[in-house]
N, C-alpha and C positions, 0 to 999 in steps of 0.2 A: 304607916299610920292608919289607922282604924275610922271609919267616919259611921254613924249610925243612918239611918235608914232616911231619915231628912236631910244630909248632908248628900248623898248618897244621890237624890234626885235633884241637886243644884246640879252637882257635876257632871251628869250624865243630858243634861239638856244638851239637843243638839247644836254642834257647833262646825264654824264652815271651815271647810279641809283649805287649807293653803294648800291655793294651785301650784303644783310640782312640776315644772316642764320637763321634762326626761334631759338628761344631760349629752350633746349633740356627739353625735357617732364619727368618727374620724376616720377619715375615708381615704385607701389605701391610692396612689395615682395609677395604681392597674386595676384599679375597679372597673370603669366603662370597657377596655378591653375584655376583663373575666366577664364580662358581663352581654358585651358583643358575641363572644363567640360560645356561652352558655357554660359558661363555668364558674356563676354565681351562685348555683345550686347544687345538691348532694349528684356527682358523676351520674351513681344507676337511680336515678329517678326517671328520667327517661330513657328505658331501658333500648330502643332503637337508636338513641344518637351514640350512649356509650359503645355497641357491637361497629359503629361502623366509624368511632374516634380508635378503638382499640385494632379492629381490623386495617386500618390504614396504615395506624403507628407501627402496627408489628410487619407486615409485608415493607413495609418504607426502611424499616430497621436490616429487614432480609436483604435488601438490594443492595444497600449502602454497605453492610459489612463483608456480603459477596464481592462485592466489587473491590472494595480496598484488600480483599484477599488477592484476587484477581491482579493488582496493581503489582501487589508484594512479590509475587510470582512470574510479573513479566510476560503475561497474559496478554495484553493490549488490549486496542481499546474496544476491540472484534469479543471481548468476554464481556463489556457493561453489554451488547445488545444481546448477546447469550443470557446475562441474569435478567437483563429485561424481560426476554421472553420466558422464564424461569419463574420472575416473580408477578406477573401477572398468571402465568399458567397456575399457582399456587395459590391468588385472590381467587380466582375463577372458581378452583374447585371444593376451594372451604367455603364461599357462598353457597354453593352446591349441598357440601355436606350440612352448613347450618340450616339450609334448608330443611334437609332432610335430619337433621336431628332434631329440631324444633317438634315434630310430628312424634319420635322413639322417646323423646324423654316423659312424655306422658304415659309409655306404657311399663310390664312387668319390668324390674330390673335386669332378668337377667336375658331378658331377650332384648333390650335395651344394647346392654352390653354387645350380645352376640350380632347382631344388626350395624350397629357402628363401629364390631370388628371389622365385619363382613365387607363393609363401605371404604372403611381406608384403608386399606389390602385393595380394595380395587382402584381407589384415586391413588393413591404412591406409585401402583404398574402405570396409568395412566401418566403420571408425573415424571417416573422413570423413562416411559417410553421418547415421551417430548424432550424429556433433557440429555437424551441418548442423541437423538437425531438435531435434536438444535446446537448441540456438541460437533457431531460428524461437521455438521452444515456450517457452521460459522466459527471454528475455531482449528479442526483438522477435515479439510475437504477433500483430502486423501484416504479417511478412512471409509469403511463400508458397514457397518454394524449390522448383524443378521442374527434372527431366531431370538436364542437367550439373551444373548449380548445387548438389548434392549433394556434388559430390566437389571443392568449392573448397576445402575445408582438406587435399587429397588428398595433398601434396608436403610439409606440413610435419608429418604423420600419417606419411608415409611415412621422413621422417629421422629418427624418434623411432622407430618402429618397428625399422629399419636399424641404426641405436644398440644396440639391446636386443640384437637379434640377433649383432651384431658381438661385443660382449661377453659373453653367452651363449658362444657358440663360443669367443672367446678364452680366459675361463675354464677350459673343457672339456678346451680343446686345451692349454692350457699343464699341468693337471694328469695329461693323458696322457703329455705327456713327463716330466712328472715323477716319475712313476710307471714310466715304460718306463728312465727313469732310474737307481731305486732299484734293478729289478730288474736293471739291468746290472751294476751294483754288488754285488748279492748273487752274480750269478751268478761274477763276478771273484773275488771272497772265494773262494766254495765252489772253484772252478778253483785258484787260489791254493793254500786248504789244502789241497787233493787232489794236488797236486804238490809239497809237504813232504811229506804222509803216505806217500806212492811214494818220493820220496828217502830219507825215514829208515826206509822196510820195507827196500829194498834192502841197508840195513849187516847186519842182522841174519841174512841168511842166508851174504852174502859173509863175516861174522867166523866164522858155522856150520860152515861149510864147512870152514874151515881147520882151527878146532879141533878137527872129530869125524877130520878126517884125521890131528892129533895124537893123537887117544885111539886110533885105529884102530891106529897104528904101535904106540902102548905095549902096546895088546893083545896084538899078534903079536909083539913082544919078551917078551910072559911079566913084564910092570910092572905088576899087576891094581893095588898101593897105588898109584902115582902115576897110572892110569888113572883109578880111584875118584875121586882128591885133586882130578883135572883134569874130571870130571863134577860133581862138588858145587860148585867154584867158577863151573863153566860154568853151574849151574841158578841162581845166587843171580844171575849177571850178567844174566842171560834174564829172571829174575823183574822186575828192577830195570827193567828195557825196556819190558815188559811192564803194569809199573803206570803207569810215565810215557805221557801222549800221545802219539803221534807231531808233532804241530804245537806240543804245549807248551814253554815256555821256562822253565831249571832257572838254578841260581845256579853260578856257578864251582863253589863248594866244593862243589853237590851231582856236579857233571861232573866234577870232580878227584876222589868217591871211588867213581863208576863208572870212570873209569880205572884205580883202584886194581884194582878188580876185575879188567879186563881184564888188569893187567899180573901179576897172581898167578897168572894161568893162562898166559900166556906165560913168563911164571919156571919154570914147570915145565917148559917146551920148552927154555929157554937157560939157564939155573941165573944162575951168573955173568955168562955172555957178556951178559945184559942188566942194564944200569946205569940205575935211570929216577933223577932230580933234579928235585925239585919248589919253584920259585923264582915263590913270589905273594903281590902285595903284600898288606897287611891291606884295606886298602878297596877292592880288586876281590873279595874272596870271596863280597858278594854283588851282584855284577854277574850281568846275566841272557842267557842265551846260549839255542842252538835245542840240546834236550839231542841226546847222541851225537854232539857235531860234531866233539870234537877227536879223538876214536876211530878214524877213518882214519887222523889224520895223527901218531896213534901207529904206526899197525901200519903206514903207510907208512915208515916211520924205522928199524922193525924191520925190516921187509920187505930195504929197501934199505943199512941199517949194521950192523946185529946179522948177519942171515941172512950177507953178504957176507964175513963177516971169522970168523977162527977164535978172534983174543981176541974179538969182542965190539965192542960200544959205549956208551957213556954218550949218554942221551937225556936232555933239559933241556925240563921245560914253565915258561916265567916268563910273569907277565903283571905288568902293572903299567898307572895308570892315565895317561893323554894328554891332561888340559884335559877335555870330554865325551865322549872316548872311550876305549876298553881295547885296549891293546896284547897280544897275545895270541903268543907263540914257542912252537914246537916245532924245537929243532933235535937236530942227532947229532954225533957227528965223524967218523961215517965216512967212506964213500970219494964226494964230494960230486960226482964226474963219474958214477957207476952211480945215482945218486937218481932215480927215475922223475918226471918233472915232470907225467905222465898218470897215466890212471887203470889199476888193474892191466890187463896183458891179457887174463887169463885171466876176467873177471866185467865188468868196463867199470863198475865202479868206486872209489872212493878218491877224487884228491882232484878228480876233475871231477864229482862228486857236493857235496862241501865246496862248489866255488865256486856251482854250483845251487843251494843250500841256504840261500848268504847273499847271494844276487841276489835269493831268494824272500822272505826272510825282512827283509832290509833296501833293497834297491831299489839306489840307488845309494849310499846312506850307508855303506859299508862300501869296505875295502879286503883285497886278499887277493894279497899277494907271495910270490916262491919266492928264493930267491940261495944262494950256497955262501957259507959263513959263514967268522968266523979263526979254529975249531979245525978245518978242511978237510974239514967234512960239509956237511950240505945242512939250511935253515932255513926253514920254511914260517911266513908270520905273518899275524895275522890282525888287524884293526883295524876294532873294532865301536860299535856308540854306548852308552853310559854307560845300563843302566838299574838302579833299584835294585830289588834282591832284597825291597824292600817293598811294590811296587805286586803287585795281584793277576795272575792271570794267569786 
């Protein structure tokens, strides 16, 4: 249902939000433990407690299923203090090598590579050599192992080793991207809003302009009250700009009575010759829009029906709502072949600023048509997605 421009400013009086308490969180009885021991947060956020929850878990996992190998084979119980010293000798030297990778993964790839070939080929010999002699020593004290014979566990020290290290890196390297990810993402945002905030400073000097060129004319016509009249509504519009964001998003009814504004101060330029009509439905007023967007394709209306013509013209803002989205009109009647379809010449903008503004603002989810309408002026429309005037901003 349709309400005209008096109806329009009952309903939009502000009215107090029913306090919403959030509806309470239900809380699992392993919270305080996940929470004790830090696993109420994303694992690699700290990326030091994950290396040494993962490092623990995996040598803890080596011993235990060494051993129950151990068991199966009748080993006794002279093989748990052989894997003991196995699996500690194997925390020792991936600390070691984490070390020393932490420092190679910052350089070239491929000496990265070659470097931390180079490193576990020498911890595996190392590893081999210990599980040679901690073999001899505690589980055959009869044998004697000499020369090569040290490095007979060398190849399968060497794929455990190779293991670590693969995953070590893969870790590293997937949180780098991930990271190099986020900050692209940040970096897109801030690009983003800094390209709203330029599109919507721009209106504010090109509307400047025009109207200090009205106040200047009244001046030198010797009109000091309607100069006055047209400075005090110009300050209340500027202030209204002023408080609002430049990338924040306002409610229809709050953008319907900064129009108001604007078009009080163009009343003073056109008296009669300008007609504005205000046609929106009840449940768009609070649909949320990018504020000062309809404001060009006011004074484009004016520019191109009112200025053109000696009576005048009737300008129509209607919106109404579309399934999830808001239909949004601006038309005129005037003369629809002089309607500029670009942006002014004289400033380079109007409404090629408007369609910037809701490529920026909406991406491809929006629509933004121009056509000569059936009272034979020219109708700009604009077709945005549904949000309501309750979510924050």
């Amino acid at each position: 249902m349709a309400t005209d421009s008096a109806a329009l400013e009952r309903q939009q009086r502000p009215a107090r939000r029913a306090n919403r308490s959030a509806a309470p969180r239900i809380q699992s009885p392993a919270a305080p433990i996940a929470e004790g021991i830090g696993l109420d947060q994303p694992f690699f956020d700290d990326k030091n407690r994950a290396f040494w929850i993962l490092q623990s878990a995996g040598w803890t996992g080596y011993f235990i299923l060494r051993s129950l190998s151990g068991f199966a084979n009748s080993m006794g119980w002279m093989f748990v203090i052989h894997t003991l010293l196995l699996t500690a000798t194997g925390y020792s030297l991936t600390l070691l090598l984490a070390t020393l990778f932490r420092r190679l993964i910052a350089m070239r790839a491929l000496l990265t590579v070659a470097l931390s070939l180079v490193a576990v080929v020498l911890a595996a010999t190392a590893f081999s050599v210990i599980e040679t002699w901690s073999f001899a020593t505690f589980l055959k004290p009869d044998a004697r192992p000499v020369g090569v014979e040290y490095l007979g566990a060398i190849l399968l020290n060497f794929a455990l080793l190779a293991a670590w290290a693969a995953l070590y890196y893969g870790i590293n390297y997937f949180l780098l991207l991930e990271e190099q990810i986020d900050q692209r993402e940040r970096l897109e945002s801030q690009a983003s809003t800094a390209q709203l905030a330029m599109l919507r400073y721009q209106l504010n000097p090109h509307f400047l302009f025009n109207t200090l060129n009205s106040i200047s004319t009244l001046v030198l016509l010797k009109q000091t009250e309607r100069a006055n009249a047209m400075l005090a509504r110009l300050s209340s519009f500027l202030r209204y700009t002023l408080i609002n964001e430049p990338t924040a998003k306002v409610t229809l009814a709050q953008e319907v009575e900064t129009l108001k504004l604007y078009l009080e101060i163009e009343k003073m330029r056109f008296e009669d010759r300008l007609r504005p009509h205000f046609k929106i439905e009840s449940e768009t007023i609070g649909a949320r829009l990018p504020s000062l967007l309809l404001q060009p394709l006011i004074e484009n209306a004016i520019k191109y029906a009112v200025t053109a013509s000696e009576s005048g013209a009737d300008i129509w803002l209607t919106a109404h709502r579309e399934g999830d989205a808001v239909r949004i009109e601006v038309a005129d009647n005037g003369d629809g072949e002089n309607a500029g379809l670009t942006a002014s010449p004289s400033t380079g903008v109007g409404l090629a600023n408007i369609r910037d503004r809701l490529a920026q603002a909406y991406g491809a989810a929006h629509s933004f048509t121009t056509k000569k309408n059936e009272r034979g002026g020219f109708s700009v429309i604009v077709e945005i997605p549904y949000e309501s005037g309750d979510q924050d901003i």
